[in-house]
Each structure stands twice: as structure tokens, then as C-alpha cells.
DRENDODO-280909 format. One line per field, with one value per atom (N, C-alpha, C): residue in three letters; atom name; chain; x, y, z. Coordinates in nm, 4 decimals, m for minus. Example, Ala and Ser with C-alpha at 12.3 -4.5 7.8 and 13.67 -1.06 7.14 Angstrom:
! residues 2
vokol: ALA:ALA:ALA:SER:SER:SER;
baro: N:CA:C:N:CA:C;
seba: A:A:A:A:A:A;
xx: 1.3190:1.2300:1.3200:1.2850:1.3670:1.2900;
yy: m0.5690:m0.4500:m0.3300:m0.2250:m0.1060:0.0030;
zz: 0.7800:0.7800:0.7800:0.7080:0.7140:0.7870;
END
This chain:
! residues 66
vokol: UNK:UNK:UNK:UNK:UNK:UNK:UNK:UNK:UNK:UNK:UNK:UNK:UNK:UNK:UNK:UNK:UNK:UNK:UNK:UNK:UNK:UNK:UNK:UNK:UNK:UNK:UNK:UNK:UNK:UNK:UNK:UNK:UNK:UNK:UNK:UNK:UNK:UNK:UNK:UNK:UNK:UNK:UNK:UNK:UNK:UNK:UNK:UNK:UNK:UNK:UNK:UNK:UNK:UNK:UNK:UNK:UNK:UNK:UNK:UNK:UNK:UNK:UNK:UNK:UNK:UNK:UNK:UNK:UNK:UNK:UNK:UNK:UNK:UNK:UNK:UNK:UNK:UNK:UNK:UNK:UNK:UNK:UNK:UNK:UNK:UNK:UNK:UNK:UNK:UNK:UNK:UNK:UNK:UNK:UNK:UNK:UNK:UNK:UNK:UNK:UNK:UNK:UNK:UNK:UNK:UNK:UNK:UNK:UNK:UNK:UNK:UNK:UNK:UNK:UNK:UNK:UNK:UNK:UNK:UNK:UNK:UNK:UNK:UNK:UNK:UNK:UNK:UNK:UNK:UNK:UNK:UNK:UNK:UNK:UNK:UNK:UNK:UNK:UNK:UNK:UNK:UNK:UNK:UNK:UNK:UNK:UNK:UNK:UNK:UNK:UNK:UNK:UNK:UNK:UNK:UNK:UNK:UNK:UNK:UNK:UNK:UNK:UNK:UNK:UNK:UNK:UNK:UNK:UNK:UNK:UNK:UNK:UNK:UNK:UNK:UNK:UNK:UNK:UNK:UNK:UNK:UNK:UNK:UNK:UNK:UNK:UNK:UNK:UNK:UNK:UNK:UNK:UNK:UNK:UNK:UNK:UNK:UNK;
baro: N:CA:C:N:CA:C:N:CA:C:N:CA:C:N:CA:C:N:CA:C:N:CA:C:N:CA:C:N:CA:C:N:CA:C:N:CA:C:N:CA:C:N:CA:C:N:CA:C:N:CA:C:N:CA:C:N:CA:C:N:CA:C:N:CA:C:N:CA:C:N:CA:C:N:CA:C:N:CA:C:N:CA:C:N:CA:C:N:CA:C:N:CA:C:N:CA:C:N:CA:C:N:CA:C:N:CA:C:N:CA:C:N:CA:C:N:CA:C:N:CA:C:N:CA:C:N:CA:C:N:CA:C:N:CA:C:N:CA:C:N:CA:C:N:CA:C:N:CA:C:N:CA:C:N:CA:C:N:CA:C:N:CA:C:N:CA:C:N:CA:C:N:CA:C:N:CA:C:N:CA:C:N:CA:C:N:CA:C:N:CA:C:N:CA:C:N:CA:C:N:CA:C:N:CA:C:N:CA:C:N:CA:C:N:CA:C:N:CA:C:N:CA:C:N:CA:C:N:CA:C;
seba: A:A:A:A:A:A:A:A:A:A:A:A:A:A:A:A:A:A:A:A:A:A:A:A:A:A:A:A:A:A:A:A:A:A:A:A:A:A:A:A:A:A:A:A:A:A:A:A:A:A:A:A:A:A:A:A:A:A:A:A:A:A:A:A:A:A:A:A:A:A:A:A:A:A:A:A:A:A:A:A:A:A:A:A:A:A:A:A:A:A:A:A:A:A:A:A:A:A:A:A:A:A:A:A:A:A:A:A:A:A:A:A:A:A:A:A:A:A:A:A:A:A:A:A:A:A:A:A:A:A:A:A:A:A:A:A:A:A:A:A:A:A:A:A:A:A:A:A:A:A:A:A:A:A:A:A:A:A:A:A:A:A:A:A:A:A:A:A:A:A:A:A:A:A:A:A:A:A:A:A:A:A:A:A:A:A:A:A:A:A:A:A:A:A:A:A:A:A;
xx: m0.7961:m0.7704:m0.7053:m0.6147:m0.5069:m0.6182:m0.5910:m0.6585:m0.5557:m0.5595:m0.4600:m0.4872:m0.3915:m0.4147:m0.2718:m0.2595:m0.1521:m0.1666:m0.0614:m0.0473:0.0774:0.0578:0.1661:0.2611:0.3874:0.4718:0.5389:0.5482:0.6507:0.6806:0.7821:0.8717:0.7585:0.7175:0.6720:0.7012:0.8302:0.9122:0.8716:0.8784:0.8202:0.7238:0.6216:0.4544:0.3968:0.4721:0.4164:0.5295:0.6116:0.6994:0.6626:0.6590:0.6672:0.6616:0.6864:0.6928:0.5325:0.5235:0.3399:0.3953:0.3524:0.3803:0.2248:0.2699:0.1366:0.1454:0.0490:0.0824:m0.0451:m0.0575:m0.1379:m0.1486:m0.2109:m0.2463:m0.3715:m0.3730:m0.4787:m0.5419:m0.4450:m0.4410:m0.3696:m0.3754:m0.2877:m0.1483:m0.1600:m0.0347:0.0504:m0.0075:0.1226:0.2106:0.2148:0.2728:0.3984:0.3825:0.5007:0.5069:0.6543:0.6984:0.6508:0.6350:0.6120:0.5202:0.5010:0.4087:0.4140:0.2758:0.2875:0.1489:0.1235:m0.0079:m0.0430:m0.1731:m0.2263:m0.2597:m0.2160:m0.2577:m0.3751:m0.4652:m0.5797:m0.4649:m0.5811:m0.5194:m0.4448:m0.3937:m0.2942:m0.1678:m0.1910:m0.0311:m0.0086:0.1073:0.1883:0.1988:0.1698:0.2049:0.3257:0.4186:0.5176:0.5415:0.5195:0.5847:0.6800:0.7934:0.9161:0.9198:0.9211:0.9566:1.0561:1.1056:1.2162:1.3054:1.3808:1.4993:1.5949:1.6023:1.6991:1.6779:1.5319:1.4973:1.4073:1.3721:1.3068:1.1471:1.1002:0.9451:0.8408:0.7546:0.6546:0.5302:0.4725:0.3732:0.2146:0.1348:0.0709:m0.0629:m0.1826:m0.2856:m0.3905:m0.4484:m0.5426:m0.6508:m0.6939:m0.8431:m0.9096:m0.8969:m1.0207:m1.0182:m0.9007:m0.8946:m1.0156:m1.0885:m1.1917:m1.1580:m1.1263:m1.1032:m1.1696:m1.1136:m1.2186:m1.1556;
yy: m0.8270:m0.9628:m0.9597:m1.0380:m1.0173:m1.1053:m1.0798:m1.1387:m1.1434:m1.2470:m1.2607:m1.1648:m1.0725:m0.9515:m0.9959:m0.8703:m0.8694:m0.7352:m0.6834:m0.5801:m0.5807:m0.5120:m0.4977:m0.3188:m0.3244:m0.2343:m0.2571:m0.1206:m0.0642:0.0475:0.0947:0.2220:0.2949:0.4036:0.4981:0.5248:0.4656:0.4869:0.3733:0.2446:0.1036:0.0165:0.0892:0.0799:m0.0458:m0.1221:m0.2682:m0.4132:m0.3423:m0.4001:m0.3919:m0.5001:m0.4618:m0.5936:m0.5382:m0.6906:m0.7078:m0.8294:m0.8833:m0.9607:m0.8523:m0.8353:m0.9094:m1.0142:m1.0542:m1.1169:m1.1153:m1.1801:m1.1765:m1.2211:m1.2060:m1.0720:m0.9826:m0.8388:m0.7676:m0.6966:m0.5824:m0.5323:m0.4203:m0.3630:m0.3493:m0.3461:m0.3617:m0.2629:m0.1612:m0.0779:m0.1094:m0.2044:m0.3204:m0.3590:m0.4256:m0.5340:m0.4150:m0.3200:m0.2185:m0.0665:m0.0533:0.1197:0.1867:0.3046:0.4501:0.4446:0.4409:0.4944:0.3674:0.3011:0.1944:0.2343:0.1801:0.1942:0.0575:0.0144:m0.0915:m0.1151:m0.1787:m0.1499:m0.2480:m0.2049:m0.3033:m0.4429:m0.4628:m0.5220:m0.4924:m0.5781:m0.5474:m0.6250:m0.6659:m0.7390:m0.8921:m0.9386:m1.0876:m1.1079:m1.1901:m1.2112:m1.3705:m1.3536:m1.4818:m1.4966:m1.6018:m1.6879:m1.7573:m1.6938:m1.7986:m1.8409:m1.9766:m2.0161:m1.9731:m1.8583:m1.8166:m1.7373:m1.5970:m1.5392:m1.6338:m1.5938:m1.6073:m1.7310:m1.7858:m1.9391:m1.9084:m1.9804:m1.9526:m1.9202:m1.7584:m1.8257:m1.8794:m1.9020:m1.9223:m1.8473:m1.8011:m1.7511:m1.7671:m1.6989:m1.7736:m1.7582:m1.8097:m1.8274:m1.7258:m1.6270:m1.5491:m1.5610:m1.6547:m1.6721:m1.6709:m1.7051:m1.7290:m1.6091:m1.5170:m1.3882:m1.2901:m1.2857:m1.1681:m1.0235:m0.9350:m0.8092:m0.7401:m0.6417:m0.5819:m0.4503;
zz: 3.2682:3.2255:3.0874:3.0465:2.9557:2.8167:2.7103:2.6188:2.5287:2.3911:2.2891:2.1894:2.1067:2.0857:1.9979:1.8451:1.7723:1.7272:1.6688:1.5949:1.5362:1.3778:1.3009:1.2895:1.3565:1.3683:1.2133:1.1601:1.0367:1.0324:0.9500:0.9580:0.8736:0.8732:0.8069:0.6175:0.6256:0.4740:0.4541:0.4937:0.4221:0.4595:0.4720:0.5182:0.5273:0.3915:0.3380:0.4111:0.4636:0.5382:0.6874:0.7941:0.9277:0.9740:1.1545:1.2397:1.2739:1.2901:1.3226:1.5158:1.5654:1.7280:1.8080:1.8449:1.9598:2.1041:2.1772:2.3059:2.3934:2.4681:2.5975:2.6690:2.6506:2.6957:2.7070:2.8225:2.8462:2.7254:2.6816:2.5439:2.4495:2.3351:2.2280:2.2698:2.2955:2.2878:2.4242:2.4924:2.5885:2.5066:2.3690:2.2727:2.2848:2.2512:2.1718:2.2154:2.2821:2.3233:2.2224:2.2236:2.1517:2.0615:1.9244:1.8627:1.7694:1.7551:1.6315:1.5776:1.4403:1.3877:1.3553:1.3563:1.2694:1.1285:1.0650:0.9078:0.9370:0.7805:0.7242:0.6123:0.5066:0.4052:0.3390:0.2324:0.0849:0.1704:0.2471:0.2989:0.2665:0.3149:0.2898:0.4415:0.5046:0.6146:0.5681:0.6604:0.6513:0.7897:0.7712:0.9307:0.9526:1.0730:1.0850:1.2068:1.2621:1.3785:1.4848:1.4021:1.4596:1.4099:1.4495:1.3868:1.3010:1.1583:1.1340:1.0318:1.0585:0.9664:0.8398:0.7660:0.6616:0.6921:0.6135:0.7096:0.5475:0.5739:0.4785:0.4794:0.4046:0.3489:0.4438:0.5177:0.5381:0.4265:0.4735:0.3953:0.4690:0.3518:0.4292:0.3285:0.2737:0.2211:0.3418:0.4401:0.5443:0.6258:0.6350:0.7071:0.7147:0.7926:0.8156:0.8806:0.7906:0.8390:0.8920:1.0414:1.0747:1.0983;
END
């Protein structure tokens, strides 16, 4: 049964940089071919409605890491 699930893909050289990948899936490594890692904290997440538009910042005071 598919569950909502995300993970963040980045290049190895810019660690603090990456795409935030999610969807409806089994298991996380459905989202993305070959080899991705998950980071913890220290990040900016920004959100754009879309390629190419402005995104904004989101808010992670309420974020619970696990």
C-alpha cells in the first residue's frame, strides 16, 4: 500500500543544495533511480509551485526530526 513519503536528492559536492522529491509510494527509494541519501537538519527548504517561479522559504519551527 503506497503511503506519502519524501526525500531530499543532492550532488555529493553541494550537500546543502538538493531537490525535496515526494509522492505516494511503497518505499522511499521508488521516488528516485540510483543512489540518493537523506539528509537530517541545517537546511532551507523553499517552495515553488512550479519550475521556473519564485519559491519561498518555508517555516520549520514546527518541524520534528526524526
Amino acid at each position: 500500500m503506497s503511503h506519502p513519503k519524501f526525500i531530499l536528492v543532492s550532488d555529493p559536492k553541494t550537500p546543502l543544495a538538493g531537490t525535496f522529491v515526494y509522492g505516494m509510494v511503497d518505499q522511499h527509494r521508488d521516488l528516485v533511480q540510483g543512489y540518493g541519501k537523506v539528509h537530517g537538519e541545517g537546511y532551507t527548504f523553499i517552495f515553488s509551485p512550479g519550475w521556473n517561479l519564485p519559491g519561498n522559504e518555508l517555516d520549520l519551527a514546527e518541524v520534528e526530526w526524526i
